[in-house]
N, C-alpha and C positions, 0 to 999 in steps of 0.2 A: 510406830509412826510409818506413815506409808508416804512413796516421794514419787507419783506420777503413774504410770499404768494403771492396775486394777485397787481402785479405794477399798479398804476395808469395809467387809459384808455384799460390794456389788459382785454380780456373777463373771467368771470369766472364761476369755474368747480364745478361740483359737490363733487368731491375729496379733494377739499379748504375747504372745510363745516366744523365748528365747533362742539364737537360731542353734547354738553351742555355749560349752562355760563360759569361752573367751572371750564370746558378744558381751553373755550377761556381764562378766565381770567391767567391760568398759562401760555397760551402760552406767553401773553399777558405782564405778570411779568420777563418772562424768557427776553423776547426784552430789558423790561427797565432795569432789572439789567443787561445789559450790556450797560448801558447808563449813562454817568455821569449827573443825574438829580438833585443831591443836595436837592430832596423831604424829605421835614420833616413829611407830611401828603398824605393820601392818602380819598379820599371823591367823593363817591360813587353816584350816582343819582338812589333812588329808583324807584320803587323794581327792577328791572330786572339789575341794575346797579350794585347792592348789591352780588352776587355770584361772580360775576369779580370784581368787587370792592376787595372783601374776598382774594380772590389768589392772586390777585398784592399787596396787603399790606403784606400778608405772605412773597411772595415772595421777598419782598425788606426791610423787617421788621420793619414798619410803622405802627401806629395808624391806625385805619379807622374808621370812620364816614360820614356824610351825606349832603351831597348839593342838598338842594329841590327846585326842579322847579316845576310848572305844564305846561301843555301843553295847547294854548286857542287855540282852533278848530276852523275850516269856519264852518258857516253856513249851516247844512244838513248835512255834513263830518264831525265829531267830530276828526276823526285819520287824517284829512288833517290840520297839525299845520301852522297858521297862524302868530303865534308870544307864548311865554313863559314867565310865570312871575312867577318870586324866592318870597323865604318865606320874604323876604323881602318888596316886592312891587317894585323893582326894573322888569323893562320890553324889552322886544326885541319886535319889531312889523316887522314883514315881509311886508315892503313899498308892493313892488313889488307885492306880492300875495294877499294882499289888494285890490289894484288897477286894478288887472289884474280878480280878483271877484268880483270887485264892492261891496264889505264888507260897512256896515254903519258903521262909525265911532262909531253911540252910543253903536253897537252891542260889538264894540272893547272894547270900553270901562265898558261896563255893564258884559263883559266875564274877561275880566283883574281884576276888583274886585272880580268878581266871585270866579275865579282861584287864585287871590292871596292870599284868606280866605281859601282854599283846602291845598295851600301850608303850611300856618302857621299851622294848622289844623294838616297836615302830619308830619311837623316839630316836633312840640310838642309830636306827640303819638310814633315817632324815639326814642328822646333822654329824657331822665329824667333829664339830667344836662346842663349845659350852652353850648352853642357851643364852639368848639376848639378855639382858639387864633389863626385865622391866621395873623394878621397884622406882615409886616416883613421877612414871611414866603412861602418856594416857596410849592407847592400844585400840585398835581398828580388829576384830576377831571377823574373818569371813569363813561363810560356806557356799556352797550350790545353791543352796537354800533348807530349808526346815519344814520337817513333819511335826514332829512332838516339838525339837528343842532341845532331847536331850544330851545329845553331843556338847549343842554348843553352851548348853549351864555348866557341865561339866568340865569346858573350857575356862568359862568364865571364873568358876571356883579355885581351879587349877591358879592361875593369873593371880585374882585377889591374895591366896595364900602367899604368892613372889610379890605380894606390897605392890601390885598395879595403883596409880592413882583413879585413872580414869579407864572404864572400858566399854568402847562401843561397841556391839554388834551388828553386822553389814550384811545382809541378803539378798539375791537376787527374789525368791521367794518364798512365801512362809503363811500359815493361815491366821486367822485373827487371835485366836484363843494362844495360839503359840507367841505371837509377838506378844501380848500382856505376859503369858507366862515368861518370855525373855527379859520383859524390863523391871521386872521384879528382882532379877541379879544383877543385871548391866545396867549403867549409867545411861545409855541409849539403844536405841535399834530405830535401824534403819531399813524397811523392806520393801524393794520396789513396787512387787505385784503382794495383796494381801487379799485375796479370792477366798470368800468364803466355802463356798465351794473346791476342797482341793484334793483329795485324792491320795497321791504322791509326788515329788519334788520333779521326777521325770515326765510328768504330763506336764509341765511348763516348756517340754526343751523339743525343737524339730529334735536336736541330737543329743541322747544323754547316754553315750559308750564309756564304759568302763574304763578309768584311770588307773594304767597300771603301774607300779612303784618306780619303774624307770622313765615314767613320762613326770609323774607328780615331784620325782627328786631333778627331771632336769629342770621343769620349771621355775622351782627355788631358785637353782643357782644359775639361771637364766640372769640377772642381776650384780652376781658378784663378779664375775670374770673366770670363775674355776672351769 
């Protein structure tokens, strides 16, 4: 579902451009609270998640916290994601891109443990206390925005396995074929700009610098009072 900017399939402008995270993410908060989303939480995918994560939990006055994926890379192309796996060991395998690379199965496998120890790893250096309670509860999942997706299904799964009832997905942006493949896990998605023409997620932003662990964790707890 696209909510304003670029419609799904039209081209987009350089005048659509996000100016930073923190624009996007208010633009971003400003859509959903006009949305009857019933979100009790709002759970960021770091780092680059975590500044739009910040503004749409402001903007809808929500907790925020952290949904870890990592991303497990092809072979040679670490940024071409192949499939995602949460701090849990819960995995998404992109069949398709597999197949279509002639990926070794043990590669898949030897990078999904890999990456699944990165995630607990990240998990842990986030949060100092237990994770939020989602079972029951419907969930707001932000990023930066979306190439493949595969992060954020891997979050999604993550979630569903802790008994989410409901889970939205929240983008600043993302291209066509990726929002279907999102709402085939999640309950919704919602991306502002859905360009079919897209690239990667940093041609949407005048600024898209590196979020580094001590900016992504003060963010978080930009909210709590710590």
């Amino acid at each position: 579902m696209s909510l304003g900017g670029v419609p799904a399939g039209m081209s987009y402008r350089p005048s659509d451009a996000f100016e930073d995270r923190s624009e996007a993410g208010h633009r971003l908060g400003e859509a959903l609270a006009g949305r009857d989303t019933g979100a009790d939480l709002v759970l960021a995918i770091p780092r680059g998640g975590l500044p739009v994560g910040r503004a749409v939990a402001d903007a809808l006055g929500l907790p925020l916290d952290v949904a870890v994926a990592s991303k497990i890379g092809a072979p040679g192309n670490p940024e071409l994601a192949i499939g995602a796996v949460a701090s849990d060991g819960s995995v998404w395998i992109d069949e398709e891109a597999v197949d279509a690379l002639g990926v070794d199965r043990e590669y898949v496998e030897r990078e999904r443990e890999r990456e699944a120890r990165a995630a607990r790893e990240k998990a842990d250096r986030y949060r100092t206390d237990e994770p939020p309670t989602v079972s029951g509860r419907t969930v707001i999942v932000v990023d930066d925005g979306a190439a493949t997706g595969s992060t954020a299904i891997a979050a999604v799964r993550l979630l569903r396995a802790r008994g989410a009832d409901r889970i939205v997905v929240a983008l600043p942006v993302a291209p066509p074929e990726t929002v279907e493949e999102l709402e085939r896990v999640a309950d919704e998605v919602v991306s502002l700009l859905t360009p079919a023409s897209f690239g990667a997620v940093g041609r949407f932003y005048r600024r898209f610098d590196q979020v580094s662990d001590e900016e992504a964790i003060a963010y978080l707890r930009e909210g709590d009072g710590r």
